[in-house]
C-alpha positions in Angstrom: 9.9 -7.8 -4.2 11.0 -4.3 -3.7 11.0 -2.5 0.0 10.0 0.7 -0.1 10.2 2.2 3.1 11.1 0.4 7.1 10.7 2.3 10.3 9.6 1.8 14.1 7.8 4.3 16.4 5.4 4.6 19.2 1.6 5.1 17.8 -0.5 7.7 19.8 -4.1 9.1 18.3 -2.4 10.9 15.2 -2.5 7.4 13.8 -6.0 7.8 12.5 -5.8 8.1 9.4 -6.8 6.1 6.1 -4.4 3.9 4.4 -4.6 3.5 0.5 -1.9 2.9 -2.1 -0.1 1.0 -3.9 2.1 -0.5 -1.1 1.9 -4.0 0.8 2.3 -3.2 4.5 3.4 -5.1 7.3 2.6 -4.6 10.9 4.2 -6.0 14.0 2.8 -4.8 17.6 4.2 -4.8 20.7 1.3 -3.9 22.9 -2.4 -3.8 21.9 -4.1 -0.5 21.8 -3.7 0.1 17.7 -6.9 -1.5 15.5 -7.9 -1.8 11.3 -11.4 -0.7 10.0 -11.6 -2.9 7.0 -13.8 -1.5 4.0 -16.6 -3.8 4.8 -16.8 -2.0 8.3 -14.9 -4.6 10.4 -12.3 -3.4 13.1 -9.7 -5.6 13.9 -7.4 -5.5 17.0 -3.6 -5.5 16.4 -2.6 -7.4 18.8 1.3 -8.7 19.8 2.2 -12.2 18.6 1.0 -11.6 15.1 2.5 -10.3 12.1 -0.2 -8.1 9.7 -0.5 -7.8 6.2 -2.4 -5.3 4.4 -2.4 -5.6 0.5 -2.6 -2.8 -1.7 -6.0 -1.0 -3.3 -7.9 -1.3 -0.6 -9.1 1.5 1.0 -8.1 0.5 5.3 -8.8 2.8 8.5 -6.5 3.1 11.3 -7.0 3.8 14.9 -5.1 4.0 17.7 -6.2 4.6 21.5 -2.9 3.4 23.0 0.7 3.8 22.4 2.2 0.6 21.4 5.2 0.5 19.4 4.8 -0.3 16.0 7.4 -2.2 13.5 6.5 -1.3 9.3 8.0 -2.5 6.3 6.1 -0.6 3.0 6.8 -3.2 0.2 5.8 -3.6 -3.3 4.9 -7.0 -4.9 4.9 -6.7 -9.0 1.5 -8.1 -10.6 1.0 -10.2 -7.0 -2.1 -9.7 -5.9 -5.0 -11.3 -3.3 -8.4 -11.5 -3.5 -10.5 -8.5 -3.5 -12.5 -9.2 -0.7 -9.3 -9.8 1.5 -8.1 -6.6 3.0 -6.6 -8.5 6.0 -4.1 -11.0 6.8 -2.1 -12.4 9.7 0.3 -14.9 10.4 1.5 -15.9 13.6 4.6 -14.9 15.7 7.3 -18.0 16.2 10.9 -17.7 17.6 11.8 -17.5 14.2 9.9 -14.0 13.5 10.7 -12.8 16.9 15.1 -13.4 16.1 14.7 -11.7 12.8 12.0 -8.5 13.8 14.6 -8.0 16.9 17.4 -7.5 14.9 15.5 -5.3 12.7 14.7 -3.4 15.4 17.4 -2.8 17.1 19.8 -1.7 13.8 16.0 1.2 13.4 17.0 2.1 16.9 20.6 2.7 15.9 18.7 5.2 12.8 20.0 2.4 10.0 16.6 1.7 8.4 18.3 1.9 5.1 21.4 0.0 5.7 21.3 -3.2 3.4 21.5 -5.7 6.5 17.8 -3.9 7.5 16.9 -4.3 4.0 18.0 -8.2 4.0 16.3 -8.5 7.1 13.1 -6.9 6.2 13.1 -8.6 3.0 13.3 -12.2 5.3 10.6 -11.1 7.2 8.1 -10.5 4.5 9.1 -13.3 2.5 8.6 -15.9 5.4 5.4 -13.9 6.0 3.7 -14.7 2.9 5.3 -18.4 2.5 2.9 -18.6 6.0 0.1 -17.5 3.9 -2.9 -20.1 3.4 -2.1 -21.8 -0.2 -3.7 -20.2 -3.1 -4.1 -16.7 -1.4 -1.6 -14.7 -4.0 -2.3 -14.4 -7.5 -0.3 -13.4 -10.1 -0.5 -11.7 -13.0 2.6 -13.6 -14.9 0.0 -16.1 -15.2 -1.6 -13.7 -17.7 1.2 -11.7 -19.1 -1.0 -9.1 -21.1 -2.1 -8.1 -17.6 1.4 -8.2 -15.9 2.5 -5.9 -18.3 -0.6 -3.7 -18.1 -0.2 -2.9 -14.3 3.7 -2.5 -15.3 2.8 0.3 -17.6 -0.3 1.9 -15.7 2.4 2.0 -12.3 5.7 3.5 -14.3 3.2 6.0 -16.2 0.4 7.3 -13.9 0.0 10.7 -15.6 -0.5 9.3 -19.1 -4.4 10.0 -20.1 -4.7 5.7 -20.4 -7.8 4.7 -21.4 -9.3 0.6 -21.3 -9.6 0.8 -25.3 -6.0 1.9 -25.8 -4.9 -1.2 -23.4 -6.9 -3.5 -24.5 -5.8 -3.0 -28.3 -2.0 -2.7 -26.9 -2.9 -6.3 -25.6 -4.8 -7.8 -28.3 -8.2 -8.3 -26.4 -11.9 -6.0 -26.4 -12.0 -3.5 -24.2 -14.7 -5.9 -21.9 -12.4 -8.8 -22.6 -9.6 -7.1 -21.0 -11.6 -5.0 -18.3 -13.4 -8.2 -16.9 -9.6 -10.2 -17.2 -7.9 -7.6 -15.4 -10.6 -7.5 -12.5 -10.2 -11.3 -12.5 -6.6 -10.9 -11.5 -6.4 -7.5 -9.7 -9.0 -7.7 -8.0 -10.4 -3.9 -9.3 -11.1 -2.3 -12.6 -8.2 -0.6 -14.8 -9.4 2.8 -13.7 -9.4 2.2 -10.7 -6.2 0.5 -10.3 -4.5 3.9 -11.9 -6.6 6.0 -9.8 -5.4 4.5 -6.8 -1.5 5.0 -7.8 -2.2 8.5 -9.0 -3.7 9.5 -5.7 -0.6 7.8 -3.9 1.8 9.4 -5.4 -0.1 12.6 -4.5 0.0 12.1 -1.4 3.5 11.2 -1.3 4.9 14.2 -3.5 2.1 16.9 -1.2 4.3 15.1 1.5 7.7 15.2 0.2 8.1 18.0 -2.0 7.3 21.7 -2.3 5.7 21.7 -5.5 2.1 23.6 -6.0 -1.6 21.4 -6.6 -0.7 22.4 -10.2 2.3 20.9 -10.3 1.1 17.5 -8.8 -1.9 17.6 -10.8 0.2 17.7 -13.8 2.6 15.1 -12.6 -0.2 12.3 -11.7 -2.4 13.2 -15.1 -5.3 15.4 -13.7 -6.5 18.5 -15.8 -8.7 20.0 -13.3 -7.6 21.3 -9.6 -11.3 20.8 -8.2 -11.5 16.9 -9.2 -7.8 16.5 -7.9 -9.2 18.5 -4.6 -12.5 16.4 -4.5 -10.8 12.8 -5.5 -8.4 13.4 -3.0 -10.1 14.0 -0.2 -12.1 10.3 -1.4 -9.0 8.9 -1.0 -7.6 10.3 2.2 -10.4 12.1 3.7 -8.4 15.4 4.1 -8.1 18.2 1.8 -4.5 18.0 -0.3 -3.4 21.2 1.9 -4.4 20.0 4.8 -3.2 16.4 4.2 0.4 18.4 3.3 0.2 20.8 6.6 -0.6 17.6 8.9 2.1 15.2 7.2 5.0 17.7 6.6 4.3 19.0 10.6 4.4 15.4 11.7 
């Protein structure tokens, strides 16, 4: 498990936005106010008392009409993965989860989200998180070792031109054999797997960094500014400048 990122703030309207990547989240609530639109449609209510979990590759809506505080650890789980058609999950709140997400949230309020006792502590809350999971919900891609290694190589080189045929000869199946496999486990196609880390790490460099649309073109594997542009806005439903001007202002 590797955490990526740990904060707490109040929500307000400008969290309406949509949620893809390659991250885990998890979500702890104080108030209601702050909802999920699944990609089937569904909107779910956040409320207090739970503990969400949103896996990665799915393409989530948020909302917020109130201004509850929010708790969020960004996590990554190597080649573990969920069921495609699970976009959701939530485990219930215990004295347990409320001692450890207190703690956490009172070293964020100091401004230490990346002191290694919030890193410990974050890493305790997900972990106990998914150990609440119903059995047989995570899958993982050690069972399949071609695969684990595949998703290893499509996440550490996103701007490599990969194609199925190349993998699928690097791992000794057909390019169908490995396709339908990988889909088996993941959850989604090859393709789209690397299309969705590409467009994340877009989003997080037009967020982070000054460089031009060329420059992140070339550093995710795209040739052509318009499809970047277009494929973008699939992702995240704003423009990459206007994504850039709303995130970098925030």
């Amino acid at each position: 498990m590797q955490i990526e990122f740990i904060n707490r703030e109040t929500l307000g309207s400008w969290w309406s936005q949509t949620l893809p990547g390659i991250h885990w989240r998890l979500y702890r609530h104080s108030a209601p106010g702050a909802a999920l639109i699944l990609p089937d449609g569904t909107r779910r209510e956040l409320e207090p008392g739970f503990l969400y979990l949103t896996p990665p590759y799915r393409k989530v809506e948020s909302q917020c009409e109130g201004n509850p505080e929010q708790l969020f650890i960004h996590f990554i789980l190597n080649s573990c993965f969920v069921p495609p058609e699970v976009s959701l999950l939530s485990v219930e709140s215990d004295r347990t989860f409320e001692e450890l997400t207190g703690e956490l949230e009172a070293l964020l309020k100091r401004g230490n989200p990346s002191e290694s006792k919030a890193q410990l502590l974050a890493i305790s809350i997900v972990s106990l998180a998914l150990n609440r999971l119903p059995p047989g919900i995570l899958r993982f891609a050690e069972r399949d070792s071609r695969i684990s290694r595949a998703c290893r190589d499509l996440r550490e080189n996103p701007g490599y031109s990969w194609s199925n045929s190349e993998l699928a000869e690097r791992y000794g199946l057909s390019a169908d054999a490995f396709t339908r496999r990988f889909r088996q486990i993941v959850g989604i196609t090859p393709y789209h797997y690397l299309q969705t880390i590409r467009y994340a790490l877009a989003a997080q460099l037009l967020e982070s960094t000054d460089l031009s649309i060329g420059e992140v073109c070339e550093r995710i594997g795209v040739n052509d500014p318009f499809h970047f542009s277009r494929e973008f806005k699939r992702f995240h439903e704003r423009s990459p400048s206007l994504y850039r001007a709303e995130r970098q202002k925030k």
